[in-house]
N, C-alpha and C positions, 0 to 999 in steps of 0.2 A: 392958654398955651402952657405947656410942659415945660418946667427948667430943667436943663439939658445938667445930669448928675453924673454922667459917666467915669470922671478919673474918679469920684468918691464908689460907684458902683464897682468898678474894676477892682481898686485895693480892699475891695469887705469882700467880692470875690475869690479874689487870687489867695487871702489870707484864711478863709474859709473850708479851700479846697486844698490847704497847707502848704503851697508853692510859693516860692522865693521869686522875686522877680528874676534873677538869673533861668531858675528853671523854665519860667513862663517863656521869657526869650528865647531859651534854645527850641521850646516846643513849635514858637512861631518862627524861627529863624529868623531873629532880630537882636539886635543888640540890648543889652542890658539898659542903659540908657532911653533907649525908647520906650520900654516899659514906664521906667521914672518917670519920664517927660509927661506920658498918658497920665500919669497918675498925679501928676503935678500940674496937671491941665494946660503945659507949656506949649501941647500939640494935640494934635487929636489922628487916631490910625484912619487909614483907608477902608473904603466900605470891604474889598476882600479881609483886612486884618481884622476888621469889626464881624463879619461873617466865622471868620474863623475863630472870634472870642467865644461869640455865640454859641459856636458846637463843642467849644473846650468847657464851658460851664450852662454846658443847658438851659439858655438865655433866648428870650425873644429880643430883637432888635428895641423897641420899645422898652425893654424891662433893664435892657443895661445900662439905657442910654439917660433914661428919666428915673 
């Protein structure tokens, strides 16, 4: 089984495609906070805000997530 890497996948993401967690927020229309939270693995998003990560960084479900 797969360990589940996604807040470390999301911040090499997000910092790769040069966006600030405030920017990613406002893309998703969420608070800045929640970004953190994902990143900090304090939460994890909903399968549509995981969908919508998906299409903002040209991700398979599987690729963000592991």
């Amino acid at each position: 089984m797969k360990e589940i890497r996604f807040p470390e996948n999301l911040r090499s993401l997000r910092k790769s495609a040069d966006m600030t967690q405030r920017h990613l927020a406002a893309v998703l229309d969420v608070d800045q906070r929640t970004i953190s939270a994902w990143e900090k693995g304090v939460c994890e998003p909903s399968f549509a805000m995981l969908s919508k990560l998906c299409e903002i960084f040209g991700e398979t479900f599987d690729d963000i997530l592991t």
